[in-house]
C-alpha positions in Angstrom: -5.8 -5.2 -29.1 -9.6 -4.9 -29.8 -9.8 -8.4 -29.1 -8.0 -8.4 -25.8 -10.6 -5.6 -24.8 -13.3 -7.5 -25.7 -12.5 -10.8 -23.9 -11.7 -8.8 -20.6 -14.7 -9.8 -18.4 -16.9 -6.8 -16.8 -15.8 -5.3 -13.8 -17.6 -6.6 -10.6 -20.9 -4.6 -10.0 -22.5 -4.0 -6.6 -26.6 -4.2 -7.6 -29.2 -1.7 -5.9 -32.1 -2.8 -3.8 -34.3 -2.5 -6.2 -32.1 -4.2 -8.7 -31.7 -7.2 -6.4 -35.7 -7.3 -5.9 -35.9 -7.4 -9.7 -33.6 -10.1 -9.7 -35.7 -12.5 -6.9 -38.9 -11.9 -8.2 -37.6 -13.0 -11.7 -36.7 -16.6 -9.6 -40.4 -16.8 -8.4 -42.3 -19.9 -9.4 -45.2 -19.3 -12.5 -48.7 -18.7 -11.9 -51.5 -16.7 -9.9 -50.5 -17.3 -7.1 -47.4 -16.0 -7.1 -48.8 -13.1 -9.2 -47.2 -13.9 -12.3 -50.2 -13.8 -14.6 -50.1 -9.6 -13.5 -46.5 -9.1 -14.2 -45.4 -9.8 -10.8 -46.0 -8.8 -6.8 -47.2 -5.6 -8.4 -46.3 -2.2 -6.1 -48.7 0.1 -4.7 -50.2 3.2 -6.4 -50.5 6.5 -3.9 -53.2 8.9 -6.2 -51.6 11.9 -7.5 -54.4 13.8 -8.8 -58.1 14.2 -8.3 -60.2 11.8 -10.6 -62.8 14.2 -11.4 -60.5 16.7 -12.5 -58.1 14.9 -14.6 -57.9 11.8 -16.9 -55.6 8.4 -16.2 -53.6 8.4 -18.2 -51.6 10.4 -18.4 -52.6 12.0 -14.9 -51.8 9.4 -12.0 -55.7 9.4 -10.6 -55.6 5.4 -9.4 -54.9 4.2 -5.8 -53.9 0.6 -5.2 -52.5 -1.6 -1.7 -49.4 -2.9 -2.2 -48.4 -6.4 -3.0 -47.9 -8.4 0.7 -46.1 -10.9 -1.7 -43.6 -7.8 -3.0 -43.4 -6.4 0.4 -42.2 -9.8 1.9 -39.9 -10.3 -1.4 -38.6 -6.5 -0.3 -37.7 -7.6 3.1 -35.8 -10.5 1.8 -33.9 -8.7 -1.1 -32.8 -6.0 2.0 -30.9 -8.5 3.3 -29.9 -9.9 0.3 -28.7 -6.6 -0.9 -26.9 -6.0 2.6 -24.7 -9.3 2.0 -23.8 -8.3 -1.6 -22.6 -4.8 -0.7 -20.0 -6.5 2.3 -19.1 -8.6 -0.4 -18.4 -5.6 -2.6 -16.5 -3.9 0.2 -14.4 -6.8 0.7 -13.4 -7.0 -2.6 -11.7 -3.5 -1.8 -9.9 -4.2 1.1 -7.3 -6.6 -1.1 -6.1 -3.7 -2.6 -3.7 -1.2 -0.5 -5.4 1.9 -2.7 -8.5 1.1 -2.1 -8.7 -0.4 1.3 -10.9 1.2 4.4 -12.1 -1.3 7.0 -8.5 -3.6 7.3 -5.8 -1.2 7.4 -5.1 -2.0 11.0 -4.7 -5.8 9.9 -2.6 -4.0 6.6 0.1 -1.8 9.3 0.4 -5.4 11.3 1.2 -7.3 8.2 3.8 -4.8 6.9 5.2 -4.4 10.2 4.5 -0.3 10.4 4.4 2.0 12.0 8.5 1.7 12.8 10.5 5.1 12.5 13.3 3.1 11.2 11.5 1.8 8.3 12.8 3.0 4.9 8.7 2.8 3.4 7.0 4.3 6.6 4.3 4.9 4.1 2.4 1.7 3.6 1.2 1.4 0.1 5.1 2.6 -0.9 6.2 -0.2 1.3 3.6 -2.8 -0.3 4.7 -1.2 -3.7 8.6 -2.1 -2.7 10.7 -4.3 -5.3 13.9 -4.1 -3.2 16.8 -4.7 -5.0 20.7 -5.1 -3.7 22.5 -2.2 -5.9 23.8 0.9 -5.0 21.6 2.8 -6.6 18.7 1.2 -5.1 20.2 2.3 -1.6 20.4 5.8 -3.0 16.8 6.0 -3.7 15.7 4.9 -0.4 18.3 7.3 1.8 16.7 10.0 -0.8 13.3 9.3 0.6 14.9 10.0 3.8 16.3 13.3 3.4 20.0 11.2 2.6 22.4 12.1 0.0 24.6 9.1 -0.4 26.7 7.3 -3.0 28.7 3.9 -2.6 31.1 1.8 -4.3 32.2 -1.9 -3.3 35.1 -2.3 -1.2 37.4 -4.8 -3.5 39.5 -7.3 -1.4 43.0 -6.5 -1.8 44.2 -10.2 -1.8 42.0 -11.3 -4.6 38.9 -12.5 -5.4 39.1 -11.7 -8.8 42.0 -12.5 -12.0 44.6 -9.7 -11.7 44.0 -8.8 -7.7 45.9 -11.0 -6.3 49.5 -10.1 -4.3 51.8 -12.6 -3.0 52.1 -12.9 0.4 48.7 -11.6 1.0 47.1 -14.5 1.7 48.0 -17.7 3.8 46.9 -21.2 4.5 43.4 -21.9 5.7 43.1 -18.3 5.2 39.6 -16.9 3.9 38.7 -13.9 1.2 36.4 -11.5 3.1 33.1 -11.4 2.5 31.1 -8.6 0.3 32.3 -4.9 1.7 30.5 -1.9 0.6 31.5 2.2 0.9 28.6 4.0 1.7 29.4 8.2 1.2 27.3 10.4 2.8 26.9 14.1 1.4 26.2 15.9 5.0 25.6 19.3 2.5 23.3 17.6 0.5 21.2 16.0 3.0 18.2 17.7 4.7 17.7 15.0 6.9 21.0 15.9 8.4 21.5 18.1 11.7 24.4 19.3 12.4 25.5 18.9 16.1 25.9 22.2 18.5 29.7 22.7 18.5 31.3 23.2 21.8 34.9 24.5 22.1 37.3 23.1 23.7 38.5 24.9 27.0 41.4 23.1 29.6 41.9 20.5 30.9 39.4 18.4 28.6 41.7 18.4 25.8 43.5 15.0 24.5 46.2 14.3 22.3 44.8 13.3 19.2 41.0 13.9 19.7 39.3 15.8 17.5 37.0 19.3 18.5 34.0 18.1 17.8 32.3 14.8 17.6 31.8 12.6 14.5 28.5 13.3 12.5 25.1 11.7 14.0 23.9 9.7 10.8 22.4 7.3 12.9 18.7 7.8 11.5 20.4 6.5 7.7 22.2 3.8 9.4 18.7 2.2 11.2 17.1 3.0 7.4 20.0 1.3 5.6 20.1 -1.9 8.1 16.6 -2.8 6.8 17.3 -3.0 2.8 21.2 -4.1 3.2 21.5 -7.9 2.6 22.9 -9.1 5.9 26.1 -11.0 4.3 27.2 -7.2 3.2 30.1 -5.5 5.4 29.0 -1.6 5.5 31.1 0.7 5.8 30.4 4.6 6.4 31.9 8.1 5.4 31.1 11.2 5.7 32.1 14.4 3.4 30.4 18.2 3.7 28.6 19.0 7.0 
């Protein structure tokens, strides 16, 4: 493991200026006139303290001009440094933890914001796996305020060894296609509001309609449409509420 940890290359660094002037006057070519013979384009010296009072060293009694050489190497390594740092910053913006300057270009490429996405958060979207099992619906109607379970829907005339009946079927006939149960828990929901009930009075009445109307899960429904595979046959109740 020691190994492994060895081998991993350094993290990327983002240099200071002066690091990055260090750096370019190192690439200078050799010789006087470049300065090299002093140690380099050598910076200037502002006096600290009076010479007649105190001793150099250790008292900083000396004055000196700056270097034009290290002041036009300065210039350059600004810029220099000024690239380096966007390229820094870019770096960050590949990442949905750590990204600033893009996340307009991020919502656009996630398709967000949309109220009926089941990750209206981005990095949980970006983070997604998706997955086609119940339990994976669960988890995303949770996120929503949605207590739900389901259970597939088996075809009564077969599909599988031991399902099938006689006379179910018939010729040119097809087996239907992938039906799911989806239970919703009304109680157990906080996403759920419950609608304002409004009693029936005469004349509005009609045989076999019920006093109030059906449960508005319609929020879960535009949540669920987005993570259901397509080819699946949904099918809704509701309990509680």
């Amino acid at each position: 493991m020691s190994g492994c940890e060895q081998a991993r290359p350094a993290p990327p660094q983002c240099r200071t200026p002066n690091e990055v002037l260090e750096a370019v006057l190192q690439l200078l070519p050799r010789g006087r006139a470049w300065q090299s013979n002093e140690g380099g384009p050598l910076p200037g010296l502002v006096r600290a303290f009076d010479p007649g009072v105190f001793d150099d060293p250790p008292f900083q009694t000396r004055s000196r001009v700056p270097s034009g050489l290290l002041g036009f190497w300065r210039s350059i390594s600004t810029v220099v440094t000024f690239i380096l740092q966007r390229y820094c910053d870019l770096r960050l913006e590949f990442w949905c933890a750590t990204h600033k300057e893009t996340h307009d270009l991020w919502m656009m490429e996630y398709g967000l914001p949309d109220s009926c996405d089941p990750f209206p958060d981005l990095c949980t979207k970006v983070a997604a796996l998706g997955g086609a099992t119940c339990e994976y619906y669960a988890e995303v109607a949770a996120r929503a305020g949605w207590s739900i379970t389901c259970e597939n829907i088996n075809n009564d005339c077969g599909g599988m060894a031991g399902t099938f009946q006689a006379g179910c079927s018939w010729p040119g006939g097809q087996i239907g296609g992938a039906r799911l149960l989806i239970v919703v828990n009304l109680n157990e929901s906080p996403a759920y509001t419950a609608p304002a009930e409004v009693l029936p009075y005469a004349g509005h009445m009609q045989a076999g309609g019920g006093l109030a109307c059906d449960p508005d899960i319609a929020p879960l429904k535009c949540i669920l449409d987005r993570v259901v595979h397509g080819h699946i046959e949904v099918t809704y109740q509701t309990i509680g509420g």
